[in-house]
N, C-alpha and C positions, 0 to 999 in steps of 0.2 A: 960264880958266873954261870948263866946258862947256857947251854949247848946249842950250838944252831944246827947240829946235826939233824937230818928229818926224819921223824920217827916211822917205824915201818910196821908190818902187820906181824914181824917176828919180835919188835919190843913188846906187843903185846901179847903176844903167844905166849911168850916168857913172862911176864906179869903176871897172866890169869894161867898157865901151866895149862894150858892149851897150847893143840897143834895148829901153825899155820893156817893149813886147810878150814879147818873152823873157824877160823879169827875172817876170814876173808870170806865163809859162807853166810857169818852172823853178821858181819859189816853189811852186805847184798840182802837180809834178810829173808836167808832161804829157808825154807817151812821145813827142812828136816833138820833145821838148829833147835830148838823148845824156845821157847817166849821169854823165857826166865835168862837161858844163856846167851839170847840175841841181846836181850838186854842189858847182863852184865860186858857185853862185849863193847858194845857204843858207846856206855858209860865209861868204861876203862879210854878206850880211845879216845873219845873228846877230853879227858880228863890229860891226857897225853900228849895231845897235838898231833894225834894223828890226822894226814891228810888224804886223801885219796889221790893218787898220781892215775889223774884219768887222760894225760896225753899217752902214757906209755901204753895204757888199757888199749887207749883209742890205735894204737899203733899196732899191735896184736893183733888188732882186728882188722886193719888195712883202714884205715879214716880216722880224722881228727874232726871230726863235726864241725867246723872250720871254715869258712867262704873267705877268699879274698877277695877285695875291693880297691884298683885302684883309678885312682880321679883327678882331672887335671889340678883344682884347688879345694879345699874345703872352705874356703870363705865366703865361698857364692850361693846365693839361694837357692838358686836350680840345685845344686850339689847338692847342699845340705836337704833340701826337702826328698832329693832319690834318694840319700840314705837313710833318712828316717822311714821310705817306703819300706827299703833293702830288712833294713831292721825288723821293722815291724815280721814280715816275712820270716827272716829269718828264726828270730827268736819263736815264733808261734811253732816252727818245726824243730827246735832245738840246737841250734846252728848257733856260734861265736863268728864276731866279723873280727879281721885285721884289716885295718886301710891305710892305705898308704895314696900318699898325691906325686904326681909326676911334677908339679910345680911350670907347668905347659913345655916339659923338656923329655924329648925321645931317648937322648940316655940316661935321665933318672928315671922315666918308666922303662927301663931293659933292666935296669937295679933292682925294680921297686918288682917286676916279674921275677926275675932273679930268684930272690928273699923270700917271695912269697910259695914258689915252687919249692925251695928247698925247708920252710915249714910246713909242708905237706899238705896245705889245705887243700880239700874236697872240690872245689871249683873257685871258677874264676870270676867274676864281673870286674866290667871296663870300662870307661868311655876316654878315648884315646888325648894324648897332649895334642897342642899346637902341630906341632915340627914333626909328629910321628912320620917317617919316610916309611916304613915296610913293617911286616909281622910275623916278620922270622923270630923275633924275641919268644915269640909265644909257641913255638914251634916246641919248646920241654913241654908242653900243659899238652899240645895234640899227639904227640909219638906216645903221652903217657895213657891215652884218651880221657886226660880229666877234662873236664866239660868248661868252655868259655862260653859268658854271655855278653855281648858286647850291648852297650846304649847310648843313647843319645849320639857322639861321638864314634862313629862307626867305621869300618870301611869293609871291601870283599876279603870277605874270609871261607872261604869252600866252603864246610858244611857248618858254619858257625851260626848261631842266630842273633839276629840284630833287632832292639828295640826302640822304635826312634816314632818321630811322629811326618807326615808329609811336607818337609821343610820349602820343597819349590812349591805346591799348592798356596803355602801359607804365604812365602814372599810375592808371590801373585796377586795375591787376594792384599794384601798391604799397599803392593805400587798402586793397583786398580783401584783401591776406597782414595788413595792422594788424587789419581789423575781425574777419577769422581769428582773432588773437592776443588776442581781446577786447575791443578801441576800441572806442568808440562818440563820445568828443570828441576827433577828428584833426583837432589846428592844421594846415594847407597853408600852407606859408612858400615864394611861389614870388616870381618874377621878373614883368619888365613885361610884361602881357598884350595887347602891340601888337606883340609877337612869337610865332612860331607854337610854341615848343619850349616857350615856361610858358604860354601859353593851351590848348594841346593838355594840356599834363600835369594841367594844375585843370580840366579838364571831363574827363578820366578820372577824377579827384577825386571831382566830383561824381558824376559815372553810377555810379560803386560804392556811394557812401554813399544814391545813390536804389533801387540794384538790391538792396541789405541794408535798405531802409526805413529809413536811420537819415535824418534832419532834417539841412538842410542851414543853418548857419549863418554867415551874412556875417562878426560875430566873430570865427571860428577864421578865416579868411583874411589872414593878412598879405601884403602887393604890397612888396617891397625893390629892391635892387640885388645882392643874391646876396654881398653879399663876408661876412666873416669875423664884420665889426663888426655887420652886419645880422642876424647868426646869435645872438651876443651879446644885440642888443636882442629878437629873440624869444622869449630863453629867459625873457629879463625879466621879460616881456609875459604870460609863459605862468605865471608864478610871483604871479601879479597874482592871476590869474583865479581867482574863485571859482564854480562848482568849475575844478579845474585839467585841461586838456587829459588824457589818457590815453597818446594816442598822436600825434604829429609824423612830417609829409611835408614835407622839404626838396627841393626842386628843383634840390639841387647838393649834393656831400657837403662844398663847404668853409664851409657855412653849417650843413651836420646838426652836420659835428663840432665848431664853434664854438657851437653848441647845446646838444649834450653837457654839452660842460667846462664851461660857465654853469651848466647845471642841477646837475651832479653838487659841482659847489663849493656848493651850496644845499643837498647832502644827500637830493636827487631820486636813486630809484633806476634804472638802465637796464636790463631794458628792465621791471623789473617795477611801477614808477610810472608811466614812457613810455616807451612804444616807439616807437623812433626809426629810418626809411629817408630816407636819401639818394637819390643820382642823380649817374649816371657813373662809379663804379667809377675814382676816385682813389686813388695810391696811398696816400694819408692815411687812406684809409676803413681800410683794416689796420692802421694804427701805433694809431691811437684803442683807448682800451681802454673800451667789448667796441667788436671791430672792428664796423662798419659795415655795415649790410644798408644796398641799393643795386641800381641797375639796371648792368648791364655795356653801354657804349656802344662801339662799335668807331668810335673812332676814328680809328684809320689805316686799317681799312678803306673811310670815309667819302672819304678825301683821295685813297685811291687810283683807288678809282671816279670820284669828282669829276675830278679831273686826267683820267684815260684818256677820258673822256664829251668831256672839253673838247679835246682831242687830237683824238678821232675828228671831233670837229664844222672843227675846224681844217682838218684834211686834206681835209673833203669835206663842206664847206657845205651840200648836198643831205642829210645825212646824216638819217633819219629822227629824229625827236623821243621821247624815251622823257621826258613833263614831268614825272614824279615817278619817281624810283628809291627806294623803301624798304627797308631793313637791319633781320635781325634782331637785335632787343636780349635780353638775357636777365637775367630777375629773381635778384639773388644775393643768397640767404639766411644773416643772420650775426645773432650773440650779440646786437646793439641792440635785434632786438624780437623775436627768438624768445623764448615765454615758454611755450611746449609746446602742443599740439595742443588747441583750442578749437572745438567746435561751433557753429555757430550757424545 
């Protein structure tokens, strides 16, 4: 039977009747080993199973080349496209990720910080659950000063820096292209307003329906969870109402398009009943038939910045503080609520 013992740089010392010190200057390929001995040395070791224990290295040295990453889900586009930024980044400078998802719960992210502090990685990126109350959790990563980058999902963090894009600009410019199109009753189906990405986008909401003088109604406001089913019960909601909504502002498009199909199976026409935007530029928003108007979010531009901000801070602690980086977003206009050039 074979040994699952891990073989070490003193099995091969013993092997090749060489001193440690040599076995681990010819593994590193140091120019004062000869060509000939560096090479019987690797050759022994791989023959061996030798591995290189480069956490404990990294540990010596004060670093795991190591980033954590944690995110509300990984099942979401947006998610998934920041880490493939995150990645990118990272690997180009050498860095291993561990991710871990908060599952939109503030005590699985105090866990998921936890875990990750006590693996040692080198920094942090975040973009916070649902339910997050406060950011004392992260309060081991600042007394340690390992460096946190927070995105998308943000809040005040002292000298922390935040990567996110202009979220009330954007829900602005969304009410303002509907009340263009003729709205004047825009249900806003957004997310929990203890988060800055649907409190930003419902107070652009609002400042458009105040800057067209239209009345701003509690009513039309629904507060969800953003998924699918939540979209479902607002078209419900909206097929209730007498009179009926005109135009709809989703705070995600997998909740516009799940709006959609509800209404359109009722015989609701789009966009010339409701006019209907999203948010985020899913690729769902174009299979929907009429595809999906929508804010375009760059994503992986997000991830990539985030990573490279948390790199620079890595490398040089001193490194000046930029605490908010803002991206821009661009309003994409499609078939859901163009209904032709309306003055108002």
């Amino acid at each position: 039977m074979k040994s699952s013992r891990e073989v070490t740089i003193y099995d091969v010392a013993k092997a090749l009747n060489l001193s440690p010190s040599t076995i681990s200057r010819g593994l590193k390929n140091h120019p004062h080993i000869k060509k000939e001995t560096r090479k019987k040395i690797q050759t022994a070791a791989n023959e061996m199973g030798y591995r290189q224990n480069k956490f404990a290295s990294n540990l010596r040295q004060k670093h795991t080349n190591t980033i954590g990453v944690v995110v509300p889900r990984l099942n979401s586009y947006f998610m998934a496209t920041a880490i493939a930024g995150i990645e990118k980044i990272t690997s180009e400078n050498g860095y291993g990720l561990i991710i871990s998802q908060s599952l939109e719960s503030w005590r699985k992210e105090i866990l998921s910080v936890s875990t990750l502090f006590n693996s040692r990685v080198d920094g942090l990126l975040v973009s916070l659950a649902f339910d997050t109350k406060n950011m004392d959790h992260f309060n081991i990563f600042f007394k340690k000063n390992i460096p946190v980058v927070f995105f998308d999902r943000v809040d005040i963090c002292g000298d922390c820096t935040s990567v996110i894009i202009d979220n009330f600009r954007a829900g602005f410019e969304v009410t303002k292209h509907l009340i263009e199109q003729g709205c004047r009753r825009i249900l806003h189906l957004g997310g929990n307003m203890q988060r800055n990405v649907y409190s930003e986008r419902f107070r652009g909401y609002r400042e458009a329906l105040a800057a067209y003088k239209i009345p701003f109604l509690q009513s039309l406001v629904i507060e969800s969870d953003m998924s699918v089913q939540a979209g479902k019960e607002a078209a419900i909601s909206m097929l209730r109402m007498n009179p009926m909504p005109d135009g709809l502002f989703a705070s995600n498009d997998t909740t516009a398009v799940a709006a959609i199909v509800e209404l359109e199976k009722a015989g609701v026409k789009i966009p010339s009943d409701i006019a209907v935007a999203g948010f985020n530029n899913e690729p769902v928003s174009q299979v929907v038939s009429p595809n999906l108007t929508t804010v375009d979010y760059p994503a992986h531009d997000i991830g990539e910045i985030a990573a490279t901000s948390l790199i620079g801070k890595i490398k040089d602690v001193r490194q000046a503080d930029l605490s908010t980086i803002v991206l821009k977003h661009t309003l994409v206009l499609r078939d859901s609520s163009v209904r032709g050039k309306i003055n108002v």
